[in-house]
C-alpha positions as CSV (number, residue, x, y, z in Angstrom):
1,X,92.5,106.5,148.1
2,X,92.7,110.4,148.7
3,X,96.3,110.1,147.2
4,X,95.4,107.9,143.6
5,X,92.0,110.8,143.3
6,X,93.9,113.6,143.4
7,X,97.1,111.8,141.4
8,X,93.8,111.5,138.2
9,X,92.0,114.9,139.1
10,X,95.9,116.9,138.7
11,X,96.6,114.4,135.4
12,X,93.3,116.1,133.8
13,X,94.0,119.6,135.0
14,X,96.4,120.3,132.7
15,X,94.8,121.6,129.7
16,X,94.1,125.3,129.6
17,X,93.4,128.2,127.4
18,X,94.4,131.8,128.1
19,X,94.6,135.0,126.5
20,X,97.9,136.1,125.2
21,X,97.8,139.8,125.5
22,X,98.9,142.4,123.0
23,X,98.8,145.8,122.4
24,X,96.0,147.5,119.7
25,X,97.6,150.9,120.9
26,X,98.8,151.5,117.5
27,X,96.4,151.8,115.2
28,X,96.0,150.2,111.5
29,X,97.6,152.9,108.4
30,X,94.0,154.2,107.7
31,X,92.3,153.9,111.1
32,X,91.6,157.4,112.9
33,X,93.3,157.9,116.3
34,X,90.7,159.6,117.5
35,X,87.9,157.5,116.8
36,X,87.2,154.1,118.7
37,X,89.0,151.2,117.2
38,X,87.9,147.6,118.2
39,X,89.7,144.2,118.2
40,X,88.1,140.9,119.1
41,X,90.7,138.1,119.9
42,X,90.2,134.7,120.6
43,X,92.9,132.3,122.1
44,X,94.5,128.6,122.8
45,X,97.3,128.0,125.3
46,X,98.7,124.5,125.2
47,X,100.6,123.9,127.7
48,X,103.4,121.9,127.2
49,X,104.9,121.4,130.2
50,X,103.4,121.5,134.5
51,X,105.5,121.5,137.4
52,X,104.4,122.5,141.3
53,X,101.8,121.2,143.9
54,X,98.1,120.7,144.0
55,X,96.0,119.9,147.2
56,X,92.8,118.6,147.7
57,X,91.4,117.8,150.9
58,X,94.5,118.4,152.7
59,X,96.7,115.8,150.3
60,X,99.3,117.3,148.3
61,X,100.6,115.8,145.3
62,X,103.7,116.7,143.1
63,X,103.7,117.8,139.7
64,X,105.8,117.4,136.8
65,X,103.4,116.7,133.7
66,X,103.1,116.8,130.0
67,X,100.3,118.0,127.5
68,X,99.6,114.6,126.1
69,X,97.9,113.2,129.2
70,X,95.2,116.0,129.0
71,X,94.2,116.3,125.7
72,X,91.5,113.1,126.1
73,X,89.5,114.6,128.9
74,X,89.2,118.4,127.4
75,X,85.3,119.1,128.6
76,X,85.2,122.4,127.3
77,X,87.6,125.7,126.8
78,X,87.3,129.1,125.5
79,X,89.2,132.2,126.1
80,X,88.9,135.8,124.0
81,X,89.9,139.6,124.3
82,X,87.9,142.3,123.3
83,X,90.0,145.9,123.4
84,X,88.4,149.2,122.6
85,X,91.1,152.1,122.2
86,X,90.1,155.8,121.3
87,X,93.5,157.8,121.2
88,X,96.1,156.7,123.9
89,X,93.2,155.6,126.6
90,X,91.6,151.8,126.5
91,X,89.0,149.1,128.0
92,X,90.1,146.0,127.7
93,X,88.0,142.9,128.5
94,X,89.5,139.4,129.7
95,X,87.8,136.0,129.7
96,X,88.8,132.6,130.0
97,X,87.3,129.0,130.6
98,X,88.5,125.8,130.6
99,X,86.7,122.7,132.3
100,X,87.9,119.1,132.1
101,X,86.2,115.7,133.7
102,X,87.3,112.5,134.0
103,X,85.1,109.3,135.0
104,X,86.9,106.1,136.4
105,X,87.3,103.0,139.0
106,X,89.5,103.4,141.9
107,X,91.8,100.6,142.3
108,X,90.8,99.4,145.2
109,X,88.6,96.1,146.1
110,X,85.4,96.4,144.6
111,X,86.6,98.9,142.0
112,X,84.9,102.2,143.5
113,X,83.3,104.5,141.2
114,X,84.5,108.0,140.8
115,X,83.9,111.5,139.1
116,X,86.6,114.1,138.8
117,X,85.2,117.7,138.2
118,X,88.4,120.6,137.2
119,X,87.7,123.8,136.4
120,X,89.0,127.3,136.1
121,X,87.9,130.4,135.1
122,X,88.3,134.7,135.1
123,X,86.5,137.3,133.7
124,X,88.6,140.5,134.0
125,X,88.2,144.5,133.6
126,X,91.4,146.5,132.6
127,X,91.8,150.2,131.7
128,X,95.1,151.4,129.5
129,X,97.0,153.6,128.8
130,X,99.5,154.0,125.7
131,X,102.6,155.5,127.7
132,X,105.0,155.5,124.9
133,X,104.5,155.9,121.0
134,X,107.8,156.5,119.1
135,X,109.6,155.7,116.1
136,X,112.7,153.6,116.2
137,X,115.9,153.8,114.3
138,X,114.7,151.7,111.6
139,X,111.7,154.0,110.9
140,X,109.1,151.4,112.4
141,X,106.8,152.8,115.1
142,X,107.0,150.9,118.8
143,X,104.5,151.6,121.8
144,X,104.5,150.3,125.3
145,X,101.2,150.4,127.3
146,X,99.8,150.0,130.9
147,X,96.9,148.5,132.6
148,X,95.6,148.1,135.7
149,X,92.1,147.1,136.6
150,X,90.0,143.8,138.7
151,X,89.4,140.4,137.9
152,X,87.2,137.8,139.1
153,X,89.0,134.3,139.5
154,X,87.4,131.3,140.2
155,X,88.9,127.6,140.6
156,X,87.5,124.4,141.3
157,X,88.9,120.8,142.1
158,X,86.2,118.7,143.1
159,X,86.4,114.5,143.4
160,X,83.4,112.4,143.9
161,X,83.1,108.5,144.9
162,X,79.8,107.3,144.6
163,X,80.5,103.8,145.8
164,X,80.4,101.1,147.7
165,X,79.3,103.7,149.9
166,X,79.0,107.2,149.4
167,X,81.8,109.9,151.0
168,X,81.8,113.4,150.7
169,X,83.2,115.6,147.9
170,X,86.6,116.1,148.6
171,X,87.5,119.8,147.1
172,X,85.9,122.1,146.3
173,X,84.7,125.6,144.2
174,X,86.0,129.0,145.1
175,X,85.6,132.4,143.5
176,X,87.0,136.0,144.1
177,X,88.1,139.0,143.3
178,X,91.6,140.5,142.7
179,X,93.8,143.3,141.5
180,X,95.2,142.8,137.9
181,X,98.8,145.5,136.6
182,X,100.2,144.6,133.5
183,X,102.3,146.3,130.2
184,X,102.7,145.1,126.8
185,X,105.3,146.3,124.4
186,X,104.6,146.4,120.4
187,X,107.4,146.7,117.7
188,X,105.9,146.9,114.4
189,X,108.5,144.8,112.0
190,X,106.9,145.5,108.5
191,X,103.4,145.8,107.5
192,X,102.7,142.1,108.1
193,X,104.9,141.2,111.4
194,X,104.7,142.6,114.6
195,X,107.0,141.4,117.8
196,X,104.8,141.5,121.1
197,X,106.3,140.9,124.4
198,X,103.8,141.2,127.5
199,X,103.7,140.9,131.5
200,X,100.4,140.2,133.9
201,X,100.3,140.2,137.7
202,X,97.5,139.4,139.5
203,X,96.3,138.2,143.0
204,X,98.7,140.2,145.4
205,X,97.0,137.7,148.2
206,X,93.4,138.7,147.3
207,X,91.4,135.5,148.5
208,X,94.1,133.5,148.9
209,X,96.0,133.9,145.5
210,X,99.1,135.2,146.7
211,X,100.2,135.5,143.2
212,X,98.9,134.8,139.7
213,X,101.3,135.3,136.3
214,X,100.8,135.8,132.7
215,X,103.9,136.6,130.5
216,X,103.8,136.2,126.5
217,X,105.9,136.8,123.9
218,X,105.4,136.6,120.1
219,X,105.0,137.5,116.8
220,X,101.4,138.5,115.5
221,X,100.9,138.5,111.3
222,X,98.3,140.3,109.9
223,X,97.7,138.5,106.0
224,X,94.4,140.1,105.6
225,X,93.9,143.6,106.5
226,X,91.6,143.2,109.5
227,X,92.4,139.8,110.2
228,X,95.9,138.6,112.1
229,X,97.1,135.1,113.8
230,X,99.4,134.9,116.9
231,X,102.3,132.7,117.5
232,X,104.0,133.1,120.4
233,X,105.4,131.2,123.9
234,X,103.4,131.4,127.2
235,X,104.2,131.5,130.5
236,X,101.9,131.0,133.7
237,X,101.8,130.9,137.0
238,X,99.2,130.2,140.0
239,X,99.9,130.4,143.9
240,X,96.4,129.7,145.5
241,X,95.8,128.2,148.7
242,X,92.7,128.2,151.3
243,X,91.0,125.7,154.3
244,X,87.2,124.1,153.0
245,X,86.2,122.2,155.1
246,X,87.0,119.0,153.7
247,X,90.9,120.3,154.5
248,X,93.4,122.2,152.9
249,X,92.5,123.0,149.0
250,X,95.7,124.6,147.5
251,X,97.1,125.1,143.4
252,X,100.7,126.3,143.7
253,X,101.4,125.5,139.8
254,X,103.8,126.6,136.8
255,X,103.0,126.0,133.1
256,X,104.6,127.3,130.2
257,X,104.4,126.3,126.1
258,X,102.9,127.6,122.6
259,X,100.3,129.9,122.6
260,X,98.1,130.4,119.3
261,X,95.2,133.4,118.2
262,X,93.4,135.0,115.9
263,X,92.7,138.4,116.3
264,X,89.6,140.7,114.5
265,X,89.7,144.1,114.4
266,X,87.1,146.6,113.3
């Protein structure tokens, strides 16, 4: 029974949104350098693709998943980027949601109820710092910027059968805090296209996320002067594991697939 719960609770887990990072170091032709500059960026990440382990009450199931099983049981997801920059130095807030449910019968005698509660969300700080500004051969201007700062991460994989008779919830919810490094690099192609490329580790075994990763790379164009969309290609990467007592609760996981935004700045 453990084994078919956790086999519907991964299926719906694989929808997520995530924040494709790049660089508002290099300010608009017309905005000051030395006065704060603000973007506001909002983001879907669609995975196509899911390949590790999950474990849930000490049963681990294999992965190897695509988008289209997902899409159905999307509960809710959000995920945005506010930046502040005043010369080279900047403050950069991270957030993300995403929470998917699933209701169904086991298939089992009596057809058992049960409720399958995913969620995942962070909330993180970052200070930067524009280390390179320079202009390239071509006469277009490239930068390359650093960050480092804390994030709160919190998962949850929770199952619940509420008949014939009532067992515990297998899973569970757990939250903490971790160290977050990345650096971005911005290549402006004209005045419309920009090339972004950027890297994001996190975790370094803070609360039992050995390691988290968030690499992006893409093109953002700006048709409207303080408007731009973001098309790019996302890669991700979780390695969570602790011991609830229900048994071992673990989200060793790789995704990777298109990754869309539109970005506000003023």
């Amino acid at each position: 029974m453990k084994t078919t719960l956790l086999n519907t609770a991964i299926t719906i887990a694989l929808l997520s949104v995530g924040t494709a990072a790049q660089s508002e170091a290099i300010p608009l032709s017309g905005q000051s350098e030395t006065e704060w500059r603000h973007t506001l960026a909002i983001y879907a990440f669609l995975p196509a693709r899911t390949s590790g382990d999950s474990t849930v009450a000490g049963v681990t199931v294999p992965l190897d998943l695509d988008f289209g099983d997902a899409l159905e049981l999307l509960d809710f997801a959000a995920a945005g980027r506010y930046e502040a920059w005043r010369g080279d130095w900047g403050f950069i807030i991270d957030a993300n949601y995403v929470s998917l449910e699933a209701d169904g019968s086991l298939p089992t005698p009596g057809s058992a109820p049960f409720s399958a509660d995913i969620r995942q969300e962070w909330l993180g700080l970052l200070a930067a710092y524009k280390a390179v500004d320079a202009v390239g051969g071509n006469g277009q201007r490239y930068a390359i910027d650093l960050q480092a700062g804390a994030r709160y991460n919190s998962l949850r994989q929770e199952i619940t059968v509420t008949s014939p008779a009532p067992i515990p919830v297998l899973g569970g919810d757990e939250g903490w805090w971790e160290p977050v490094i990345g650096a971005r690099g911005t290549w402006v192609l004209n005045e419309r296209w920009t090339a972004i490329a950027s890297l994001e580790l996190g975790g370094f075994g803070a609360g039992g996320n050995d390691l988290q990763v968030g690499a992006n790379v893409g093109v953002d164009w700006r048709p409207w002067e303080t408007t731009s969309l973001f098309f790019g290609w996302r890669y991700f990467s979780m390695d969570y594991s602790d011991t609830l007592s229900t048994g071992a609760f673990e989200y060793d996981v790789d995704q990777h697939g298109p990754v869309l935004g539109v970005k506000f700045r003023f």
